[in-house]
C-alpha positions as CSV (number, residue, x, y, z in Angstrom):
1,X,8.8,-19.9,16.8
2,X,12.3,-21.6,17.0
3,X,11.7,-23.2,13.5
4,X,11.3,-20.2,12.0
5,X,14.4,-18.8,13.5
6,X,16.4,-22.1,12.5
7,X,15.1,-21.7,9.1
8,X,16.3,-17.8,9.0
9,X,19.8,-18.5,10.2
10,X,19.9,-21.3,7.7
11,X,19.2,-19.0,4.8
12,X,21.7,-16.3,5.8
13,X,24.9,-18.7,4.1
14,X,23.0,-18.9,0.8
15,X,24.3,-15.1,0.7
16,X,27.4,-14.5,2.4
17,X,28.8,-15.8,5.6
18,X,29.5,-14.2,9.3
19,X,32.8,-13.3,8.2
20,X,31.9,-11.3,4.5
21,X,29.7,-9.1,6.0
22,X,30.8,-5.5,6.7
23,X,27.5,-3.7,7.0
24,X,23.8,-4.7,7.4
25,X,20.7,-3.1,7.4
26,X,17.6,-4.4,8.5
27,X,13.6,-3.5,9.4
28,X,11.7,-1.2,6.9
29,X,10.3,-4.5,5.0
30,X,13.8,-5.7,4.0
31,X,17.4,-6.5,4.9
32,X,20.1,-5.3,3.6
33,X,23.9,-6.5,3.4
34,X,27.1,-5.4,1.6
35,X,29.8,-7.9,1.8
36,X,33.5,-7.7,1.6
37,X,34.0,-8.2,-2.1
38,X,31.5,-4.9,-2.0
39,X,28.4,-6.5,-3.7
40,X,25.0,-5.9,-1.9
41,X,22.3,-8.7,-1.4
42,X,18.5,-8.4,0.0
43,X,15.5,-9.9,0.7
44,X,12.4,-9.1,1.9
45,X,9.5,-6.7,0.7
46,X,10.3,-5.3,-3.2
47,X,8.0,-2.4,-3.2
48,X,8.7,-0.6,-6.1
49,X,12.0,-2.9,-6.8
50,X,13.2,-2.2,-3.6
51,X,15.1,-5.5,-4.2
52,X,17.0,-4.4,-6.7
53,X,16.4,-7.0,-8.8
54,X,15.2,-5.7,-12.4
55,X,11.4,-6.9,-10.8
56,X,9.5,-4.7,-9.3
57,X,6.2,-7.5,-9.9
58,X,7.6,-9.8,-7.8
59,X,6.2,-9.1,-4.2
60,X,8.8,-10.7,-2.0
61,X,11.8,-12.8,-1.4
62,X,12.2,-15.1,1.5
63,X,15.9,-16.2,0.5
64,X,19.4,-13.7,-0.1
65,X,19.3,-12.2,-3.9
66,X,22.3,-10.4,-5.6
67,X,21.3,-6.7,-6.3
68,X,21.6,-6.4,-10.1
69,X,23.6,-3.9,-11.4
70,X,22.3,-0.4,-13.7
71,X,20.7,-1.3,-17.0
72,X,20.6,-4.9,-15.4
73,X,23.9,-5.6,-16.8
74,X,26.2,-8.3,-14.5
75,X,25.6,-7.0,-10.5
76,X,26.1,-4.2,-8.6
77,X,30.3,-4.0,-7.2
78,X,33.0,-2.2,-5.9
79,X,30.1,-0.6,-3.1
80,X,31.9,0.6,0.1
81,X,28.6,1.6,2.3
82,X,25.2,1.1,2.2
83,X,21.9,2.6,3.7
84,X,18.2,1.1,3.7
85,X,15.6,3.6,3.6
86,X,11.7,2.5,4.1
87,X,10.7,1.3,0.8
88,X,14.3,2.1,-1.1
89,X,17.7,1.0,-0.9
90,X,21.0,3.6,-1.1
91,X,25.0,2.4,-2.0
92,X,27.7,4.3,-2.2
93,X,30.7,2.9,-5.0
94,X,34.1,3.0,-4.0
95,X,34.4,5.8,-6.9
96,X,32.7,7.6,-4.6
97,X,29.1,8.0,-6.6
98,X,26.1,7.0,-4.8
99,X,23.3,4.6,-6.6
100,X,19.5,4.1,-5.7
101,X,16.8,1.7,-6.7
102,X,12.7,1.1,-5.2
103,X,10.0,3.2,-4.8
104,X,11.1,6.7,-5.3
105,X,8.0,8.4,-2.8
106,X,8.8,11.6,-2.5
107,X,12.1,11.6,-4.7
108,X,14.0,9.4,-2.1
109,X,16.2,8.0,-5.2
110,X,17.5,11.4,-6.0
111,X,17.4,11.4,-10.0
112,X,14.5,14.4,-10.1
113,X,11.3,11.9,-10.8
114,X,9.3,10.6,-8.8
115,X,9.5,7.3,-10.9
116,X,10.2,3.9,-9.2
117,X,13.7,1.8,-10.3
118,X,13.5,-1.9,-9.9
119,X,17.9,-1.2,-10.9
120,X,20.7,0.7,-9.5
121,X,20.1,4.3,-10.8
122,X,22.9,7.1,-10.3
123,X,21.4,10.0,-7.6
124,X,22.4,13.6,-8.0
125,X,23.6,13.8,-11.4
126,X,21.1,16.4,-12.0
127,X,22.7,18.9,-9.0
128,X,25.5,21.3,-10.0
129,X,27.8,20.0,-9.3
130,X,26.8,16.4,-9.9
131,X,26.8,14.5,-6.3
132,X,30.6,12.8,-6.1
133,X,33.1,11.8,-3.4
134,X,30.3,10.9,-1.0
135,X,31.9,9.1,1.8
136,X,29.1,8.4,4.1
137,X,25.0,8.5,4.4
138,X,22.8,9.1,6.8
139,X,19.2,9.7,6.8
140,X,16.2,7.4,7.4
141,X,12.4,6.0,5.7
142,X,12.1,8.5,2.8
143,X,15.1,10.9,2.7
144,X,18.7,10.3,2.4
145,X,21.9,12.6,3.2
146,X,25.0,11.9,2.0
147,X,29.3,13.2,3.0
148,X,31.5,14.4,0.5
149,X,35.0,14.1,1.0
150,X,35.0,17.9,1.4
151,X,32.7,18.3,4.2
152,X,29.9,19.2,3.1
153,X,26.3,17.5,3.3
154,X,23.7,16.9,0.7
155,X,20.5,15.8,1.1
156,X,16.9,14.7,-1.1
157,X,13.7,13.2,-0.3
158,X,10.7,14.0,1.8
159,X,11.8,17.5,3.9
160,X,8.6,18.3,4.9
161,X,9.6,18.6,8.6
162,X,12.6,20.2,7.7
163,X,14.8,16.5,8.0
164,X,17.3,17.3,4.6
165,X,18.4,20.7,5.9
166,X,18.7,23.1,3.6
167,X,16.3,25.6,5.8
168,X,12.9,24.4,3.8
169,X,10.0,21.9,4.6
170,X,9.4,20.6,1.1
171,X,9.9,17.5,-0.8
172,X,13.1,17.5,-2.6
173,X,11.9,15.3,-5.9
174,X,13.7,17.9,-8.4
175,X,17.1,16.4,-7.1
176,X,19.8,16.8,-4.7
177,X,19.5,19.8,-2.2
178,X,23.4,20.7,-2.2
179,X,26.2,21.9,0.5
180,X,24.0,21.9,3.3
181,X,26.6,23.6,6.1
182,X,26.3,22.7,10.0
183,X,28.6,25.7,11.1
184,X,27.3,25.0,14.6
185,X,24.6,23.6,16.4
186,X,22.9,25.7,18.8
187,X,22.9,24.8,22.6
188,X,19.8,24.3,24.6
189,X,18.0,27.9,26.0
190,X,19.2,28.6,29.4
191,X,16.3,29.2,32.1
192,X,15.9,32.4,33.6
């Protein structure tokens, strides 16, 4: 058991050190980092191209990889938060867009398929208006939500116990469910 830790913590400088990361994510069959110079790396389980790695044959990787960027051109940049769902990865660009890649079960990557991406792919530009100025996610295993700038929250994925929001108990695979308003959350019943 202590050589296989050794060998972990000896694998984590390959990728960034102590110092460059600024977010991590880990469990779900992966791990997940974003550094200070806002790329992302992995490792672990690539499930559908979970990795993010233009691959989605290669089963697993033991050692940090660079997530590649869309259209596997250069690597994905500029990202200023990140979110690992169950069997796909979530970023959110300092532009303020957010990008998905892996197994897309139940439209977790939020492009309106239910097709896998082994590459960054842009969510919500199907919604009117297209998803922008996200700020923040949130959400877990095979949905995502995400915080505009303005407020509001939007959410897609697997809703079938009602986890995006937006009042229903369905998948969301046709896209991003849109402004999904907490005007207040109701208080426990009081016993009588």
């Amino acid at each position: 058991m202590k050589a296989v830790a050794i060998l972990f913590c000896s694998l984590i400088p390959l990728a960034a050190s102590a110092a460059d990361v600024i977010s991590i994510w880990g469990g779900a069959r992966g791990t997940l980092v974003l550094k200070s110079d806002g790329t992302v790396w992995t490792w672990g389980a690539n499930i559908g191209g979970k990795l993010g790695i233009g691959d989605s044959n290669t089963n697993r990787v033991l050692i940090p990889v660079e997530v590649h960027g869309p259209g596997n051109v250069d690597y994905l940049h500029s990202v200023s938060a990140i979110m690992g769902g169950e069997v796909h990865n979530v970023a959110v660009k300092s532009d303020g867009t957010v990008w998905t890649w892996g197994f897309n079960f139940q439209g977790g990557l939020g492009d309106g398929t239910t097709n896998d991406s082994a590459l960054p792919i842009q969510a919500g530009l199907l919604s009117v208006p297209p998803l922008t100025n996200v700020v923040s996610l949130g959400g877990r295993t095979y949905f995502n939500l995400a915080v505009k700038t303005d407020g509001t929250i939007w959410g897609w994925g697997m809703g079938t116990s009602g986890q995006i929001g937006n009042g229903g108990n369905s998948i969301s695979a046709n896209g991003i469910n849109g402004n999904i308003r907490i005007s207040r959350m109701s208080s426990a019943p009081s016993a009588s």
